[in-house]
BALOBA-1460 file (C-alpha; in Angstrom, 3 decimals):
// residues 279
<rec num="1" residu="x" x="-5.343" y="6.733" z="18.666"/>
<rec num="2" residu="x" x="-3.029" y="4.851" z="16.184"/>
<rec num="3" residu="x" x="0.227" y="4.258" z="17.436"/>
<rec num="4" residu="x" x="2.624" y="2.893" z="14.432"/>
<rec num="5" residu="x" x="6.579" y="1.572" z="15.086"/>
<rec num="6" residu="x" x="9.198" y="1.594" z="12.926"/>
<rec num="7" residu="x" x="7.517" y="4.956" z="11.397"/>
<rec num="8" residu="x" x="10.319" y="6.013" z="8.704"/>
<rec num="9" residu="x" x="10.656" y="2.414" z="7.224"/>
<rec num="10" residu="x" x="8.929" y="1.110" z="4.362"/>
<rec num="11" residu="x" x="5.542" y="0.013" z="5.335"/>
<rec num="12" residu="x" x="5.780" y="2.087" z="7.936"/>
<rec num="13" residu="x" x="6.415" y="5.624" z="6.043"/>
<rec num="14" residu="x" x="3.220" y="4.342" z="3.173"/>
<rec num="15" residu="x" x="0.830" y="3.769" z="6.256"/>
<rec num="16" residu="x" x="1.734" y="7.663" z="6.983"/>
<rec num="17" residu="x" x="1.132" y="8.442" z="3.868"/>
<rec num="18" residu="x" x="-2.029" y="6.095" z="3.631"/>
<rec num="19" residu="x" x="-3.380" y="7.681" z="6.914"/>
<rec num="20" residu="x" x="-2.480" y="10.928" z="6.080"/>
<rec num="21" residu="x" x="-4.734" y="10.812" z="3.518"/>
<rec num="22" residu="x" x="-7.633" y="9.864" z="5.186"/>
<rec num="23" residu="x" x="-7.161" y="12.556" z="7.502"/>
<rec num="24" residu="x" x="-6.993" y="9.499" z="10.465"/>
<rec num="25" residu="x" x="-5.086" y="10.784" z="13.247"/>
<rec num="26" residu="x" x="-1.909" y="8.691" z="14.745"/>
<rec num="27" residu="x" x="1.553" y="8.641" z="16.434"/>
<rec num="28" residu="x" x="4.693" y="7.426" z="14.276"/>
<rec num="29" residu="x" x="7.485" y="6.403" z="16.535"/>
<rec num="30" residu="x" x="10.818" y="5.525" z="14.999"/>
<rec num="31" residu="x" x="13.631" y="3.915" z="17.169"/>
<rec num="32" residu="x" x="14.840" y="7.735" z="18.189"/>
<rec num="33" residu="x" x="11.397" y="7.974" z="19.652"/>
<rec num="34" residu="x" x="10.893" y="4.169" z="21.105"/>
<rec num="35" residu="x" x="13.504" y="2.054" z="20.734"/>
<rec num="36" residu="x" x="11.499" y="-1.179" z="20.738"/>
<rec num="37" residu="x" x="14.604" y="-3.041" z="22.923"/>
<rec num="38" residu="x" x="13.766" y="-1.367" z="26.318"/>
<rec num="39" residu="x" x="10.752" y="-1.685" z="27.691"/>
<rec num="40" residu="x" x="10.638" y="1.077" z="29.700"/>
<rec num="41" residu="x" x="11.064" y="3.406" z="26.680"/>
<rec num="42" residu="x" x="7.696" y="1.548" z="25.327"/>
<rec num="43" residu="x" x="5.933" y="1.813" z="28.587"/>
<rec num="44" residu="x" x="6.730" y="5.783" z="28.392"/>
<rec num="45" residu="x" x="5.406" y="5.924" z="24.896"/>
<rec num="46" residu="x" x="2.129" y="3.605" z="25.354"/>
<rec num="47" residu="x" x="1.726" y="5.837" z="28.562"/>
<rec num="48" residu="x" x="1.361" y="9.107" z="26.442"/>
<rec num="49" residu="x" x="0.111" y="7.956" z="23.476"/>
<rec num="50" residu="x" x="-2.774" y="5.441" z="24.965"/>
<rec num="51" residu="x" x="-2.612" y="3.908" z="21.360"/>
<rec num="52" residu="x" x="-6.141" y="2.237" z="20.641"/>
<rec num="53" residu="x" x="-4.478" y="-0.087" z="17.680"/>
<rec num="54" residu="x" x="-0.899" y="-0.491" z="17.347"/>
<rec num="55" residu="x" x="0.457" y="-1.047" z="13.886"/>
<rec num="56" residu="x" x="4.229" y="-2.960" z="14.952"/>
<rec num="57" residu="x" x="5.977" y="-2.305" z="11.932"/>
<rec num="58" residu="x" x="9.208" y="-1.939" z="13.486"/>
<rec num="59" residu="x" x="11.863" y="-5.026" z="11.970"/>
<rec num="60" residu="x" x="15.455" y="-6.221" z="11.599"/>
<rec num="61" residu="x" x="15.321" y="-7.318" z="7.980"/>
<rec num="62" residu="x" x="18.710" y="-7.663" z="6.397"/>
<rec num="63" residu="x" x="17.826" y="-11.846" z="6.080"/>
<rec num="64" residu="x" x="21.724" y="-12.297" z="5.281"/>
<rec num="65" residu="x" x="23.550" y="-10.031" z="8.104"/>
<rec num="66" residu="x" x="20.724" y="-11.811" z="10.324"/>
<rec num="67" residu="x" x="22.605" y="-15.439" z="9.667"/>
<rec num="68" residu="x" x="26.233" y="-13.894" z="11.670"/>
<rec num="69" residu="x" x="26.608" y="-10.493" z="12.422"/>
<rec num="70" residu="x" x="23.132" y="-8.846" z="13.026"/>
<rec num="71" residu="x" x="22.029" y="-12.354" z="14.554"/>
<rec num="72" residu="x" x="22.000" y="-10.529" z="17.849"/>
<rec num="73" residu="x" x="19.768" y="-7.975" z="16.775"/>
<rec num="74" residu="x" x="17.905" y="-9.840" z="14.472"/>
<rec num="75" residu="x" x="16.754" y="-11.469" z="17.985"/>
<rec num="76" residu="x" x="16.276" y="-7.919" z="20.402"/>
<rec num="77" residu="x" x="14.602" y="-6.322" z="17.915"/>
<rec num="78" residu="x" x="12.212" y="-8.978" z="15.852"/>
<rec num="79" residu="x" x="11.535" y="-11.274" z="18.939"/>
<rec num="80" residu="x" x="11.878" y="-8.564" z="22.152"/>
<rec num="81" residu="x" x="11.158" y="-5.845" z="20.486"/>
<rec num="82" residu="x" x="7.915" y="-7.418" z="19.526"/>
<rec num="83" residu="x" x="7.371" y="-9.033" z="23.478"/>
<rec num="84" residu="x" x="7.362" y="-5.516" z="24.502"/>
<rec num="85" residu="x" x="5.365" y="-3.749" z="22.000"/>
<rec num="86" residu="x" x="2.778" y="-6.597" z="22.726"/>
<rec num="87" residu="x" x="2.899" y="-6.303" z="26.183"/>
<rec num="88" residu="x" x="2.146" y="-2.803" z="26.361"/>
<rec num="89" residu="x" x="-0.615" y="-3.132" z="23.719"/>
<rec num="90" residu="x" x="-2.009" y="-5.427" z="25.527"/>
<rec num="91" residu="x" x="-2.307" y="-3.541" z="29.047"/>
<rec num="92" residu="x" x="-3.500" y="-0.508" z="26.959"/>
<rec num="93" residu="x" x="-6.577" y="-2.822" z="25.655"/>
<rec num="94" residu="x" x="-5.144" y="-1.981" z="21.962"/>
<rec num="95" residu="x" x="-5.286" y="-4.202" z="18.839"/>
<rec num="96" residu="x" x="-1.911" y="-5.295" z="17.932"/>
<rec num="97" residu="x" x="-0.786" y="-5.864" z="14.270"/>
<rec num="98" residu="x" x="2.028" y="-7.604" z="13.457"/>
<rec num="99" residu="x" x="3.847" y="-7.890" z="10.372"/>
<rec num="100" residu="x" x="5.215" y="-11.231" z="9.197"/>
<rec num="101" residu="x" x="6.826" y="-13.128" z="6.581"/>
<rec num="102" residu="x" x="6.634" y="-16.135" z="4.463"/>
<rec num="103" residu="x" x="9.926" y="-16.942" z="5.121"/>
<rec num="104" residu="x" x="8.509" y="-18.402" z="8.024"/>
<rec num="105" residu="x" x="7.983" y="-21.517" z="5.309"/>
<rec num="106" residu="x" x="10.438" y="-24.091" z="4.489"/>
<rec num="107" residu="x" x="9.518" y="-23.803" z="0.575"/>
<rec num="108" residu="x" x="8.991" y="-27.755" z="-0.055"/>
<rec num="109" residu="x" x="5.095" y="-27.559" z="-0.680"/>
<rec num="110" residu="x" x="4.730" y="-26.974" z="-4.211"/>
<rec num="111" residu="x" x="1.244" y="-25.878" z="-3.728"/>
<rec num="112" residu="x" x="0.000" y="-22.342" z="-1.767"/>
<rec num="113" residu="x" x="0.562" y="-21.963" z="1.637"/>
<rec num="114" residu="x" x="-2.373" y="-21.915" z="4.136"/>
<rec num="115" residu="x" x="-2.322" y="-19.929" z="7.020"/>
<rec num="116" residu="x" x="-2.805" y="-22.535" z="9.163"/>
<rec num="117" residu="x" x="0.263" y="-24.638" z="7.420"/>
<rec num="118" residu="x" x="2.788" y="-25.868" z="9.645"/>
<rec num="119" residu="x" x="5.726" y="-22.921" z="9.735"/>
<rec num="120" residu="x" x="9.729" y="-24.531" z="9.065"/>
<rec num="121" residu="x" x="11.908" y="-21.405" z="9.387"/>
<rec num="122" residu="x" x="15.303" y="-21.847" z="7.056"/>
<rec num="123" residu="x" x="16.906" y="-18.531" z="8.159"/>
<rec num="124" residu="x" x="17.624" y="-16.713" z="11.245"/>
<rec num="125" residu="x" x="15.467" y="-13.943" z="10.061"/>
<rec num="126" residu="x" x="12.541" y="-16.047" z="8.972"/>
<rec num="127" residu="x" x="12.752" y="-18.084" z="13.039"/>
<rec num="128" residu="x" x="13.142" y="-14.642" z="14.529"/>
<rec num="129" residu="x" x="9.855" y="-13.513" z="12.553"/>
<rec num="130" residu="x" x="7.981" y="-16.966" z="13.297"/>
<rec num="131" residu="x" x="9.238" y="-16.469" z="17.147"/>
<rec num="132" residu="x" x="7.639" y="-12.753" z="16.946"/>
<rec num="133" residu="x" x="4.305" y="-14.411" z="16.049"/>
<rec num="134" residu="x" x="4.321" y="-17.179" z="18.394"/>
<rec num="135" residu="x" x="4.856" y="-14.286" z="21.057"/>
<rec num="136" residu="x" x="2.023" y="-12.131" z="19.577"/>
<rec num="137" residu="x" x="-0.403" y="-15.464" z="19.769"/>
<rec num="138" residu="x" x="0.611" y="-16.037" z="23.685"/>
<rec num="139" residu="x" x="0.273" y="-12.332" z="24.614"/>
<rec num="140" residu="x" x="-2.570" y="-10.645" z="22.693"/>
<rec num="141" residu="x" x="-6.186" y="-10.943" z="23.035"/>
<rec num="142" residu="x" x="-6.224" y="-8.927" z="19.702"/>
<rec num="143" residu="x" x="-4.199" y="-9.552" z="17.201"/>
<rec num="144" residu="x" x="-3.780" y="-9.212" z="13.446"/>
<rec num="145" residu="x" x="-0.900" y="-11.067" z="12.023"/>
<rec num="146" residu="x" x="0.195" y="-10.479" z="8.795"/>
<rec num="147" residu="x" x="2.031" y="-12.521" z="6.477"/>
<rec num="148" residu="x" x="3.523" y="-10.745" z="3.377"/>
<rec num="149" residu="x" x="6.462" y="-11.469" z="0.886"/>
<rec num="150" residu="x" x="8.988" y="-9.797" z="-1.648"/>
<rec num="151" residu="x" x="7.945" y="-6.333" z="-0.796"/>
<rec num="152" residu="x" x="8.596" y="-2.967" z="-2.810"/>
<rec num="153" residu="x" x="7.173" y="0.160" z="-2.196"/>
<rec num="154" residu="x" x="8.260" y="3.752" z="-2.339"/>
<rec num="155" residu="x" x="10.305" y="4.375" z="0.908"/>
<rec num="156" residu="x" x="13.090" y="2.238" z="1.197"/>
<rec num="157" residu="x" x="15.356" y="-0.410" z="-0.684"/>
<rec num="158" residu="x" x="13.588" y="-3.156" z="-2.443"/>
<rec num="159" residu="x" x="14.183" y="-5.525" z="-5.108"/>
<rec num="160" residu="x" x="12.626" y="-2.978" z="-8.067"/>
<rec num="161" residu="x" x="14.793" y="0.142" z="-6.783"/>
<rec num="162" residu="x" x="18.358" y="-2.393" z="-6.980"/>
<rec num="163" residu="x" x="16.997" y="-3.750" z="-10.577"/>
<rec num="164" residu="x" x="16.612" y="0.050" z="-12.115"/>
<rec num="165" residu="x" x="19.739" y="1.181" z="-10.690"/>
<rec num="166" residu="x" x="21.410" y="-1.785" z="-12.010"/>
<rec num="167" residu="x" x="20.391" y="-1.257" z="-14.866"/>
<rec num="168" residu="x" x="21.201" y="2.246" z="-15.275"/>
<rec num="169" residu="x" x="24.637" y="1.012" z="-15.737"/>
<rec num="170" residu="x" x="24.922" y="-3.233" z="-17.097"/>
<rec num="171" residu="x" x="24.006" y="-3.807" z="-20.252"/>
<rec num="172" residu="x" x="22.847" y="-7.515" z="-18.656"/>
<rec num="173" residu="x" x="21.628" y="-8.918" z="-15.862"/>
<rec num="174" residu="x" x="21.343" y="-12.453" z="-14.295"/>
<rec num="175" residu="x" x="18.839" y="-12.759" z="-11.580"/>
<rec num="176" residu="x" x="17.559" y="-16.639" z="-9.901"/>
<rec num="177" residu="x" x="14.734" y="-18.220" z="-11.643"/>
<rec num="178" residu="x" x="14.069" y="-20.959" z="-9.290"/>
<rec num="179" residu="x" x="12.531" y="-19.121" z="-6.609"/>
<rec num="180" residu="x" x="8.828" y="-18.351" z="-6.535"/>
<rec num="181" residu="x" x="6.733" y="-16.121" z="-4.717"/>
<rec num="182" residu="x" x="4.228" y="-13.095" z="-4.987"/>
<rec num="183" residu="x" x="5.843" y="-9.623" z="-4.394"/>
<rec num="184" residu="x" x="3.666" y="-7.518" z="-2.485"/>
<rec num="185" residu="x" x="3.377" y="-3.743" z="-3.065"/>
<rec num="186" residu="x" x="3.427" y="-1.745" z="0.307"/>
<rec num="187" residu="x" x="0.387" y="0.369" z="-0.812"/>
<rec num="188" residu="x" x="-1.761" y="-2.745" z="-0.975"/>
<rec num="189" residu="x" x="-0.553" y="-4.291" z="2.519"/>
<rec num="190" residu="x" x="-0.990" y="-0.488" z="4.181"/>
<rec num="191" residu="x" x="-4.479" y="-0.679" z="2.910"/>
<rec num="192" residu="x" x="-5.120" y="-4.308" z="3.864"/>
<rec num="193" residu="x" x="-4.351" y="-3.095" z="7.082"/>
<rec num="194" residu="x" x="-6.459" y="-0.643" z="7.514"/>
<rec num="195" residu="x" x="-9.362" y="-2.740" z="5.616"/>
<rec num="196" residu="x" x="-8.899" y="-5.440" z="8.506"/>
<rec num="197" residu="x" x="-9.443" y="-3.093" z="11.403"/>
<rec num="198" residu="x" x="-12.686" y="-1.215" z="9.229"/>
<rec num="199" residu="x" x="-14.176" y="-4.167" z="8.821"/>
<rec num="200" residu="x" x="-13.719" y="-5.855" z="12.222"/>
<rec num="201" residu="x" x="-12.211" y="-9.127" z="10.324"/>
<rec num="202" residu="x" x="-11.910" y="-12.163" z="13.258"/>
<rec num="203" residu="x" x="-8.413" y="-11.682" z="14.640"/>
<rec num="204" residu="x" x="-5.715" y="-14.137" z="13.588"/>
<rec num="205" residu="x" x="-3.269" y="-15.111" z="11.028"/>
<rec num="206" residu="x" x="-3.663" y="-13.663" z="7.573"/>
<rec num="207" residu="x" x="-1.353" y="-13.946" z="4.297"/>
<rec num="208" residu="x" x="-1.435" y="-10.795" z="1.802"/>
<rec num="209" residu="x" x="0.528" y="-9.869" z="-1.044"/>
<rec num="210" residu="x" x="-0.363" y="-9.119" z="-4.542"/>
<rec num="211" residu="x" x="-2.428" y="-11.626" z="-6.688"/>
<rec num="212" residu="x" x="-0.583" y="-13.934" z="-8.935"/>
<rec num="213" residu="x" x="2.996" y="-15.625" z="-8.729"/>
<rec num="214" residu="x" x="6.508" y="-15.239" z="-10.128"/>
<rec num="215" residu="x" x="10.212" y="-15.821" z="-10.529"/>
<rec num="216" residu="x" x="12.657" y="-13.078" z="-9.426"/>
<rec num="217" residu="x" x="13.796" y="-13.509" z="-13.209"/>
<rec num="218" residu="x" x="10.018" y="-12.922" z="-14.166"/>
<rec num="219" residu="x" x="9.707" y="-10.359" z="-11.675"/>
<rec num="220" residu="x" x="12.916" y="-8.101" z="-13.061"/>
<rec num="221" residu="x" x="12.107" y="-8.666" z="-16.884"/>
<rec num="222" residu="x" x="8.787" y="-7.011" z="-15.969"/>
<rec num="223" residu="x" x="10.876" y="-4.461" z="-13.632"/>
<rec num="224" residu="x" x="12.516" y="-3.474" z="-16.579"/>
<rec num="225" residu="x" x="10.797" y="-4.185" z="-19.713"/>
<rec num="226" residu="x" x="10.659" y="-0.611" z="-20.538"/>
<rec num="227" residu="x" x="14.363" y="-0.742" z="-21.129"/>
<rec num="228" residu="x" x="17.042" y="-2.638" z="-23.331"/>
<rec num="229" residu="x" x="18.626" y="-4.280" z="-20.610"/>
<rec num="230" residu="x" x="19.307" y="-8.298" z="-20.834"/>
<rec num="231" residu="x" x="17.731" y="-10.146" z="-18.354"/>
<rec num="232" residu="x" x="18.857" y="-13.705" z="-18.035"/>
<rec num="233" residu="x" x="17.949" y="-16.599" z="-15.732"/>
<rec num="234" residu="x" x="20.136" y="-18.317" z="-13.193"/>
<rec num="235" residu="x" x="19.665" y="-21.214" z="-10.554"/>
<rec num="236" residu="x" x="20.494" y="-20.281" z="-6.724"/>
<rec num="237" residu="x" x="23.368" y="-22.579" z="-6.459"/>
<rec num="238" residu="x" x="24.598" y="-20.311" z="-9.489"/>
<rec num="239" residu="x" x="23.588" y="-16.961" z="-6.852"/>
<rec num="240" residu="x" x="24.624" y="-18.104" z="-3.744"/>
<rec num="241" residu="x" x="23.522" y="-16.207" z="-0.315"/>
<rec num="242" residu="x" x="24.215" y="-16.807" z="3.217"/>
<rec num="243" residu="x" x="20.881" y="-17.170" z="4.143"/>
<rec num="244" residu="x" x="19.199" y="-19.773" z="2.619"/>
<rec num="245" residu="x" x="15.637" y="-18.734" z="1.080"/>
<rec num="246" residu="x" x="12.216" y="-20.753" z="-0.044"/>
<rec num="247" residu="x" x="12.124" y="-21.978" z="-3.299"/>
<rec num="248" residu="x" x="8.254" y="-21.919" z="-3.249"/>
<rec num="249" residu="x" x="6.775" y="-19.480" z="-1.075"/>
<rec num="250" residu="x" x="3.363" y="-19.347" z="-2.552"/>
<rec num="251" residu="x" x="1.097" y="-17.968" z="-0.111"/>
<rec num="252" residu="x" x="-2.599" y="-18.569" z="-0.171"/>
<rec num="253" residu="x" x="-4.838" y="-15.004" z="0.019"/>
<rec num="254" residu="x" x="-7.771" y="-16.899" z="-0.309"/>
<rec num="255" residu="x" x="-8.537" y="-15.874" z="3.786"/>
<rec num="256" residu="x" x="-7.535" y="-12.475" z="2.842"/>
<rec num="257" residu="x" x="-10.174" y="-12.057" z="-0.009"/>
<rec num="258" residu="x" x="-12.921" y="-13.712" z="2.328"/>
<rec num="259" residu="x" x="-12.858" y="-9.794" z="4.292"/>
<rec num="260" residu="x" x="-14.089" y="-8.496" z="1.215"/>
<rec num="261" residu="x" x="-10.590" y="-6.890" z="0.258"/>
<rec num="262" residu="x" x="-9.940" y="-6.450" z="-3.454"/>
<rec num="263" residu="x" x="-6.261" y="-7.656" z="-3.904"/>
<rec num="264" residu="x" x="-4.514" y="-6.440" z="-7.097"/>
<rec num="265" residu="x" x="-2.520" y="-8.498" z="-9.411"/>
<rec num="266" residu="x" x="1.737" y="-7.515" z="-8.578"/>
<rec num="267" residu="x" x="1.620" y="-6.807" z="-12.267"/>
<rec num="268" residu="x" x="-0.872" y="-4.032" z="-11.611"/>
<rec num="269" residu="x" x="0.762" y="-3.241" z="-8.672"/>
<rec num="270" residu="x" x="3.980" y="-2.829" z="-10.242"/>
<rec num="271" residu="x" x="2.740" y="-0.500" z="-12.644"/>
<rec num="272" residu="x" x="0.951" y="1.777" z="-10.308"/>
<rec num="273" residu="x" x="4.266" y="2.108" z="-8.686"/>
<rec num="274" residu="x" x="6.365" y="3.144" z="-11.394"/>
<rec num="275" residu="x" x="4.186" y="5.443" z="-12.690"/>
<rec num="276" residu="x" x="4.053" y="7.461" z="-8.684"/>
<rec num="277" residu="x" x="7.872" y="7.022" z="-8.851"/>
<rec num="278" residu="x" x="8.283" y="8.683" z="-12.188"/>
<rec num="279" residu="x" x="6.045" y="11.510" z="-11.763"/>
């Protein structure tokens, strides 16, 4: 049996969807149903459910409210949270997935990031994330962690939703130019997912998002190319936010491709997901 936290967010609600389709039984558990922060709650679930893989999608990710005000939970929920869900995945024998981030990575090498790169944390949310993984490594004897970056998808807020929106109603737009990453579409990294466990990849660290690399700027202007909206680049000192993010967040897939998975480009991606939105 699949056992999947943090059910109703973003990844979370397109693995449902994903696994729905495939007719693959599981049990999707939102805080309600396990709140992640007590352990005894977890136990209760893991008891029932006697999950064979665990897909620990569960996250505090608001990377600015983590920096003051959600620091607190940014901690209980991406670093104990994650010691519990581990825990009981490991006493159940289950294989434990874990969902990362490349914020993780300082963004000072110009060139991709491995997955065996030394991790630099510059936020709260991106140390809380790196703790979570350090905690999967000492507890699980299976383990699939997952590095991904600027995610969209269907269920949820994410960078393309705010960018059509806004543009419903500005005439222009400034967005930071001097970032660069890949955005990852939540389809691709619920499939990944599931491709990992098919195949029986070796457990360990793996980066995914969509192939090729971008801007923000690049990333809205191809958000919204449809429309007449004016997209112009800015510099971050120009877009100041309290937590401080990677200018170059490149993340190697070349470990991800070596399972055999076929990784689209974001552009393609990106396309595929505005036309399911817009149907």
């Amino acid at each position: 049996m699949i056992l999947i936290t943090g059910a109703n967010g973003q990844l979370g609600t397109e693995l449902r969807k994903l696994l729905d389709e495939k007719n693959i039984e599981y049990k999707a558990t939102s805080s309600t149903e396990m709140d992640i922060i007590d352990k005894s709650a977890v136990d209760k679930v893991f008891n029932e459910v006697k999950p064979t893989i665990v897909f620990h999608c569960a996250a505090y990710t608001a990377v600015d409210k983590a920096e003051d005000e959600g620091k607190k939970l940014n901690t209980l929920i991406n670093e104990i949270g994650t010691k519990n869900v581990a825990e009981s995945a490991e006493v159940a024998g289950a294989i434990m997935f874990y969902i990362s981030t490349d914020y993780v990575f300082d963004g000072l090498n110009k060139n991709k990031y491995k997955v065996d790169d030394s991790a630099n944390p510059q936020n709260e949310y991106g140390r809380a994330k790196y703790a979570g993984e350090q905690i999967v490594q000492s507890i699980s004897s299976k383990y699939y962690i997952v590095r991904t970056s600027w995610v969209f998808g269907e269920y949820g807020n994410n960078f393309v939703y705010t960018m059509r929106r806004l543009a419903e109603n500005h005439p222009k737009l400034t967005v930071v130019n001097d970032q660069f990453g890949r955005p990852t579409w939540t389809r691709t990294l619920a499939e990944f997912m599931l491709h990992l466990n098919d195949v029986k990849a070796e457990y360990g660290v793996y980066h995914l998002s969509n192939e090729n690399s971008c801007t923000w700027y690049e990333f809205a202007r191809e958000i919204l190319k449809e429309s007449d909206v004016e997209v112009s680049p800015v510099t971050s000192e120009q877009y100041p936010q309290k937590a401080p993010r990677p200018k170059h967040s490149i993340m190697d897939l070349s470990k991800a491709k070596d399972t055999g998975f076929i990784i689209p480009s974001w552009q393609e991606a990106l396309t595929s997901f505005i036309s399911n939105i817009s149907k």
